[in-house]
C-alpha positions in Angstrom: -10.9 -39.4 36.8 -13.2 -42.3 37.1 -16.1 -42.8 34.3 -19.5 -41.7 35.1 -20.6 -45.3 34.8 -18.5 -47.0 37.1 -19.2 -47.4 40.6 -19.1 -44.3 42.5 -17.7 -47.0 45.5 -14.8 -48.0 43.2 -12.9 -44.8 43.3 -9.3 -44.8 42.8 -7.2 -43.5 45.1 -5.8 -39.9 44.3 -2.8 -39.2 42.1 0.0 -37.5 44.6 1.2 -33.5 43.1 4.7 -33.8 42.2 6.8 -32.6 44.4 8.4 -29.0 43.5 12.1 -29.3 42.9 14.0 -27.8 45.9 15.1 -24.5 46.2 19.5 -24.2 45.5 21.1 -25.3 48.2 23.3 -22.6 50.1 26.6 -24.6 48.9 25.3 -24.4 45.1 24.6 -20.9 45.6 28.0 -19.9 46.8 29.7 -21.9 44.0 27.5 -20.4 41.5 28.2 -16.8 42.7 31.6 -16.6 40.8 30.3 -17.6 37.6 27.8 -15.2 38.1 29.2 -12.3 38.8 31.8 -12.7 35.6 28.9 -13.1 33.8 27.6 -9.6 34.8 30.8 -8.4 34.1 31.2 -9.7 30.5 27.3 -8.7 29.7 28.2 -5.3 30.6 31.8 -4.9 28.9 29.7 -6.2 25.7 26.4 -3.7 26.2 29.1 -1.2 26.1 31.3 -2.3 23.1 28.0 -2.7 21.2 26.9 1.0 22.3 30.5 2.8 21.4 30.6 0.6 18.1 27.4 2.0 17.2 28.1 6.0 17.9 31.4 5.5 15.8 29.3 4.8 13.2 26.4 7.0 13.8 29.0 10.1 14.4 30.5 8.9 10.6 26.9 8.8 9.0 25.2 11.8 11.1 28.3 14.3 11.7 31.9 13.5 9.4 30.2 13.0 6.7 28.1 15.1 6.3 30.6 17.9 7.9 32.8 16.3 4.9 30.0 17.5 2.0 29.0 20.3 3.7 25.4 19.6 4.2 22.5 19.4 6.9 22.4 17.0 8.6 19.1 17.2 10.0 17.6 18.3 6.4 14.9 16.0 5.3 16.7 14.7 2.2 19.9 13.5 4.6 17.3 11.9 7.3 15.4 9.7 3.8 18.5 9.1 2.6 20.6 7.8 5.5 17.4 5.6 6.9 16.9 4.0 3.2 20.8 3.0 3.0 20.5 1.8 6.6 17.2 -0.4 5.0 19.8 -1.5 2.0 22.8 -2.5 4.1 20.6 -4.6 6.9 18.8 -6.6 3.8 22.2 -7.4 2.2 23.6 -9.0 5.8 20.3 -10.5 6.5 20.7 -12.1 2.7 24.0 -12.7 2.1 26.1 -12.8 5.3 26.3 -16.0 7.0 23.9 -16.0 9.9 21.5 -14.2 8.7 21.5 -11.1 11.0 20.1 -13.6 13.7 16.2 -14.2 14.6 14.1 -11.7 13.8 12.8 -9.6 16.6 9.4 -9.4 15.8 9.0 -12.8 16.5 11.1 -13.2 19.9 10.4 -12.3 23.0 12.9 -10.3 25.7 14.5 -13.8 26.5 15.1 -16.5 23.8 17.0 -19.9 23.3 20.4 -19.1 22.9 21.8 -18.9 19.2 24.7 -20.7 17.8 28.5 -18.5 18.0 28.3 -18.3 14.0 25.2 -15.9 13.9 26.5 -13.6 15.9 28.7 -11.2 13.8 26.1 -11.1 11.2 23.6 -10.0 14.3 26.1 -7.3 15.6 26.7 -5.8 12.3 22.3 -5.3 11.5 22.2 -4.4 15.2 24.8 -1.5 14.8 23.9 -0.4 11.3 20.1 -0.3 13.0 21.0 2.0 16.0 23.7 4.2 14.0 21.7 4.6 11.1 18.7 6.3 12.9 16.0 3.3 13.3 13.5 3.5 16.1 14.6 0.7 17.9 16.3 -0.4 20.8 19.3 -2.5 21.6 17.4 -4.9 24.0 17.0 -7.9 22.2 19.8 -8.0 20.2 22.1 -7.6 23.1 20.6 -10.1 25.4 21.1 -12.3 22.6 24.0 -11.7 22.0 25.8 -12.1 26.0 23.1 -14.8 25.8 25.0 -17.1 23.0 28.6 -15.7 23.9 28.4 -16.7 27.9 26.8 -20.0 26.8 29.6 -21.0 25.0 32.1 -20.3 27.4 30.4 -21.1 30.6 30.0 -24.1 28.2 33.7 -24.8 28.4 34.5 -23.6 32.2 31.6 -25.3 33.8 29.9 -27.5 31.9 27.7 -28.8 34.8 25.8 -25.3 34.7 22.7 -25.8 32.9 21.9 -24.2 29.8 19.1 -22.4 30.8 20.5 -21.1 34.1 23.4 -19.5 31.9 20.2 -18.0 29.7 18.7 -16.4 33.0 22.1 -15.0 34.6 23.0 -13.5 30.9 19.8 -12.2 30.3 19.6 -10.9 33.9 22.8 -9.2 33.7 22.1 -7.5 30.4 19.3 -6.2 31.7 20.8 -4.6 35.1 23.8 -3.2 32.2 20.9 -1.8 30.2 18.9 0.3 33.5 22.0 1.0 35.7 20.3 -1.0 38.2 19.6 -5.0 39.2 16.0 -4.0 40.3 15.2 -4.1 36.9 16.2 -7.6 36.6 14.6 -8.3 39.7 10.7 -6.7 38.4 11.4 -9.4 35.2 12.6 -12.3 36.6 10.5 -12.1 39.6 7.6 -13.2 37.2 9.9 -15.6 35.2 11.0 -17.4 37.9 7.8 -17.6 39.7 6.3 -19.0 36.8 8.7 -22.2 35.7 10.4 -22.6 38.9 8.5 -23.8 42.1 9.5 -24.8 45.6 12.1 -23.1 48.3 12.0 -18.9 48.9 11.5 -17.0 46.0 14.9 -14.8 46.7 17.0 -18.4 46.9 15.6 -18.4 43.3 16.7 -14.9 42.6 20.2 -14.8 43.9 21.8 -15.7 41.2 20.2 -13.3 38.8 20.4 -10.5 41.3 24.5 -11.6 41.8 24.6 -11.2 37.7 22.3 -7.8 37.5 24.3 -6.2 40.6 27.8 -6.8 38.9 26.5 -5.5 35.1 24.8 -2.9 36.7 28.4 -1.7 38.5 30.3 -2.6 35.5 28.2 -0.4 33.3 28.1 2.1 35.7 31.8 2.3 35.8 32.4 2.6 31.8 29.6 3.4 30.4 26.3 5.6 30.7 23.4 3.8 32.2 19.5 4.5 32.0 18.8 8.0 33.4 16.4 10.1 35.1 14.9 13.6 33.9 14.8 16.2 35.7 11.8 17.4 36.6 10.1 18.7 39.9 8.9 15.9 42.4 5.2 15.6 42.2 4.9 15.9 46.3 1.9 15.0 47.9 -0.6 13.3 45.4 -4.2 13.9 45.9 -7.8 12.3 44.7 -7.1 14.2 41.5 -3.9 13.1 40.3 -5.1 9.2 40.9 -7.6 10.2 38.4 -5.7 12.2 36.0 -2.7 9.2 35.9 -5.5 7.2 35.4 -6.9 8.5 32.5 -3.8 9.3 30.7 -2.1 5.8 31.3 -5.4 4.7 29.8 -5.2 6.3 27.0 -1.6 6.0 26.2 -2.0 2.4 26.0 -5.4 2.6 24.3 -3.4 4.2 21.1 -0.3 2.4 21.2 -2.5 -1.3 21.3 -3.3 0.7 17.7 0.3 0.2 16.3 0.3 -3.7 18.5 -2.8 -4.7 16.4 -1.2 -3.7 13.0 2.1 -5.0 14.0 1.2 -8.8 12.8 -0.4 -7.5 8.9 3.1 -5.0 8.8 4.6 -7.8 9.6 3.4 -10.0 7.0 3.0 -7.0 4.0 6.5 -6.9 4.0 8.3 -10.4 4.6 5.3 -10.9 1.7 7.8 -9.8 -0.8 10.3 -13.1 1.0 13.6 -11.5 -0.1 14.8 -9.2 2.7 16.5 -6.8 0.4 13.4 -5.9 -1.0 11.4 -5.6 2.3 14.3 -4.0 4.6 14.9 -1.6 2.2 11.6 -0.5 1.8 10.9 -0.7 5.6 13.9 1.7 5.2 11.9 4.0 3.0 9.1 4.4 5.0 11.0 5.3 7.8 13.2 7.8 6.0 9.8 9.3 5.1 8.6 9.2 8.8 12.1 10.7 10.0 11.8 13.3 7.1 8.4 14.4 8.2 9.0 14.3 12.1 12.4 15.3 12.1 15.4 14.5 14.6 13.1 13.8 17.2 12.1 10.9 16.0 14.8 9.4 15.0 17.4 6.4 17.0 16.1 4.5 19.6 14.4 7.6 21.5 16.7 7.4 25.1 18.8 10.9 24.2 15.6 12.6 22.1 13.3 12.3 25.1 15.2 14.2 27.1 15.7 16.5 24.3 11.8 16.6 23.4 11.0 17.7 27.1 13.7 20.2 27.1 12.3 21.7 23.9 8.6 20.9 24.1 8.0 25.0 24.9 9.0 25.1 21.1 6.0 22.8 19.7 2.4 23.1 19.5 0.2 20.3 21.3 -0.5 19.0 17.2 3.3 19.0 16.8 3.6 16.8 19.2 0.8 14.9 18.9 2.8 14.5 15.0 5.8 13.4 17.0 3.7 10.8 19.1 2.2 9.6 15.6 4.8 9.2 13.7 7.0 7.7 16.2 4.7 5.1 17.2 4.2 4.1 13.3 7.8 4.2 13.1 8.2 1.7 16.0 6.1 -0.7 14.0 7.3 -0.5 10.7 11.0 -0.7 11.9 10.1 -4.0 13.9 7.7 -5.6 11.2 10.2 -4.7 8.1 13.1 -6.9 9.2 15.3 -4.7 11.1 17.0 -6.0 14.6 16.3 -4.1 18.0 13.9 -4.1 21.2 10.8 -2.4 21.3 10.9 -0.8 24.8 13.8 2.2 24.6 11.3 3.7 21.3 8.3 2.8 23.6 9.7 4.9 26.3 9.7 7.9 23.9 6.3 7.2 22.7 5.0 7.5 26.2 7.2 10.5 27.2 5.5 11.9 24.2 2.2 11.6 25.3 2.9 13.0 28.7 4.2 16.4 27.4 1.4 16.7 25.0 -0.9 16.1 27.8 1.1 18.7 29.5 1.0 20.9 26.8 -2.8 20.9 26.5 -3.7 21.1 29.9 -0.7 22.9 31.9 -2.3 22.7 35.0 -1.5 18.7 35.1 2.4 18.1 36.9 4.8 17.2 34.2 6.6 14.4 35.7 3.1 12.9 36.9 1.9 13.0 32.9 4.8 11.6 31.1 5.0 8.7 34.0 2.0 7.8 33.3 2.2 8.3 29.4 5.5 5.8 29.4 3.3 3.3 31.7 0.6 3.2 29.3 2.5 2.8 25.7 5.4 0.4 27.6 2.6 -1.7 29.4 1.1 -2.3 25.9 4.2 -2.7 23.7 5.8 -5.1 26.1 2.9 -6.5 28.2 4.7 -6.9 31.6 3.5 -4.7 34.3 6.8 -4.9 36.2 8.7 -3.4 33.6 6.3 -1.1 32.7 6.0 0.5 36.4 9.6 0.0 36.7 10.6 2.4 33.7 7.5 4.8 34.3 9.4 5.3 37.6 12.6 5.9 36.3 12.4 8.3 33.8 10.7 10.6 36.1 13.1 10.1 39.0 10.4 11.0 40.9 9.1 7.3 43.4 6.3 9.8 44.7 4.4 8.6 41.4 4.4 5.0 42.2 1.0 4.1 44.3 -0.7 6.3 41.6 1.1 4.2 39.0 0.1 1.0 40.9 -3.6 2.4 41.0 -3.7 3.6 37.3 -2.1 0.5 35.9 -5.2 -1.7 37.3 -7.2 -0.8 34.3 -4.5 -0.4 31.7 -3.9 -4.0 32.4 -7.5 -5.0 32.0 -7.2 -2.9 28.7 -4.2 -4.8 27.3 -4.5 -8.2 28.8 -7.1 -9.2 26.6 -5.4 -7.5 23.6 -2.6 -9.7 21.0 1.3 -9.4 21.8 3.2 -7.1 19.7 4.6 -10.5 18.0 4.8 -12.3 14.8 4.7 -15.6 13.6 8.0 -17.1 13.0 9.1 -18.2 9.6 10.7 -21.4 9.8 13.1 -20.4 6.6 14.3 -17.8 8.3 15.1 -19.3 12.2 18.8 -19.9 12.9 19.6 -23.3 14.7 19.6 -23.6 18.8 22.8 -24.6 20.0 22.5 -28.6 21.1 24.3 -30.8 23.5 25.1 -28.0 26.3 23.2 -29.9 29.8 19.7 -28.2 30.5 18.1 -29.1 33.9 14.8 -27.3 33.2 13.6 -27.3 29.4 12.4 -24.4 27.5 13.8 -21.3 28.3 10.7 -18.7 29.5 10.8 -15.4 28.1 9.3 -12.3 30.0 6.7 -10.7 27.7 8.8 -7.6 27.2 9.0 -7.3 23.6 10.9 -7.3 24.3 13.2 -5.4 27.0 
């Protein structure tokens, strides 16, 4: 830009845009498609490993055992005592087993650089000792990285020409489809992702590959495992003026108390890794959820895909403040379990938190549909926990089963977005100390690796 001084006449001629880079080319994308589609398949046959790994060990801890000393196991003392040894065991991995337990989640997005092979059993061991022992969080991120480091490395060997962070999106993609049951999922993300760091050619040319590696987890899962599931609860119908208004409000609010827990997440956050050695602050994160669990019961407890369909089955048994506990002390929960150290994804637990809201709303005011007040409950809490609107109207759809609940989702998520946009992530600062390596060498054709703001995810 020339200076204000100069001649206005002497005005050099324009810089020309760089041009986009071209869309893949219909050859690439058919020799690409094999790669991809074993990548689905391996992301999925890992999801699942990960999941039966982790209810062996949650059946030892939650029904042998205690079957074995003939106790309760959903007495208060069992649920503080199996959440503090959970809080133990992570902070002696994360401080004395050789990787570390991997990056911690509450500083990574959904989507991260990959992570060198050598972390990894120290990350699966916190990861399964986290879902099995009762910890509100999710499998998301952990599993992502996870097929994210392990594909890497072998698509490493078998095609080295694939870029790195290619690999990173079919992985991630794949995981993803594995984790829903369904590559749309993958699609709502990525759709953004891609977008946003690649330009040039039809948006779907940029998508094939993702959708190839979503579509085959999504099958795979679907063949050996359980994917993400639908209630059962009456179709909404025909909406009217009042139900835009009602999903409004509720989605509104949802989000409006769980931006409570994302604006204490960063002082949790730093309160315990304070105390720098992780098997004082795990443990104690460990505590306080053992307290939580003690004081909301099963419920609360685990990652929250199982107890929400169990709190809807049951919510005749609870009063509105009962739940209105649950939706408390689960939401604390969240953010304790994510600031103190332990490994997981944010968005199964933040699925609970918003099926929560919608069957107390339900429960105070019957005359508002069910499946239109928990849709709009998990819209509100996911939008804010994960901050990607896709995802959010994606899963607020799903658990419902119900797609007659999607233009009022699409209308009421207008000001939730307007509500969170402006509010922090539900992120931490990084300690350097505590960052495992990214893998070097591998050929990247793209840079940085974007992650979808989805906690994840």
């Amino acid at each position: 830009m020339p200076d204000r001084h100069d001649d206005a006449s002497a005005t050099p001629p324009p810089t020309p845009a760089p041009s986009p880079p071209d869309a893949p080319a219909l050859r690439t994308l058919l020799e690409l498609s094999l790669p991809a589609v074993l990548i689905g398949i391996v992301a999925a046959v890992v999801l699942w490993a990960l999941d039966q790994a982790s209810a062996a060990v949650e059946d030892v801890l939650w029904t042998d055992l205690p079957g074995a000393l003939g106790v309760d196991p959903d007495a208060r003392w069992w649920i503080f005592a199996m959440l503090t040894g959970a809080g133990l065991l992570v902070g002696l991995v994360v401080w004395l087993v050789p990787g570390h337990g991997g990056r911690d989640s509450a500083t990574t997005e959904l989507i991260a650089p990959p992570l060198p092979l050598h972390v990894l059993p120290s990350l699966v061991i916190v990861t399964v000792l986290g879902l099995a022992g009762g910890v509100s969080l999710g499998p998301e991120n952990p599993i992502i990285a996870i097929n994210t480091a392990l594909l890497v490395a072998v698509v490493a060997r078998l095609w080295p020409k694939v870029p790195t962070d290619l690999v990173v999106m079919l992985a991630a993609s794949a995981t993803i489809g594995a984790l829903f049951g369904t590559p749309v999922a993958a699609a709502l993300v990525f759709t953004g992702v891609v977008a946003g760091f690649r330009s040039g050619g039809p948006l779907f040319d940029r998508l094939f590959l993702p959708l190839v590696s979503a579509g085959a987890g999504a099958i795979t899962m679907d063949a050996i495992g359980r994917p993400f599931a639908a209630m059962d609860l009456p179709d909404l119908g025909i909406p009217d003026i009042g139900d835009v208004g009602t999903s409004l409000l509720i989605a509104t609010a949802a989000a409006g108390l769980a931006l409570l827990g994302v604006l204490a997440f960063p002082h949790v956050h730093r309160f315990f890794h304070s105390m720098r050695n992780p098997v004082l602050y795990v443990t104690l994160g460990g505590v306080v959820l053992g307290v939580l669990g003690a004081i909301g019961g099963p419920l609360t407890l685990f990652k929250g895909s199982e107890q929400s369909f169990e709190l809807v089955q049951q919510r005749a048994d609870f009063s509105t403040w009962n739940l209105v506990l649950i939706f408390a002390i689960k939401l604390v929960a969240l953010v304790v379990a994510a600031a103190a150290g332990f490994r997981g994804g944010r968005i199964f637990p933040a699925v609970f938190i918003g099926v929560a809201a919608g069957v107390t709303v339900n429960a105070a005011l019957p005359g508002i549909p069910l499946g239109l007040s928990i849709a709009s409950g998990v819209l509100g809490v996911v939008l804010a926990v994960g901050r990607d609107g896709w995802v959010a109207l994606f899963v607020a759809v799903a658990v419902v089963g119900d797609v007659g609940v999607l233009p009022l989702l699409c209308i009421a998520i207008l000001p939730v977005w307007l509500l969170v946009r402006s509010a922090p992530e539900m992120l931490a600062a990084p300690d350097p100390s505590e960052e495992p390596p990214t893998p070097t060498g591998h050929p990247s054709a793209d840079g940085p690796v974007p992650g979808p703001r989805t906690g994840t995810p």
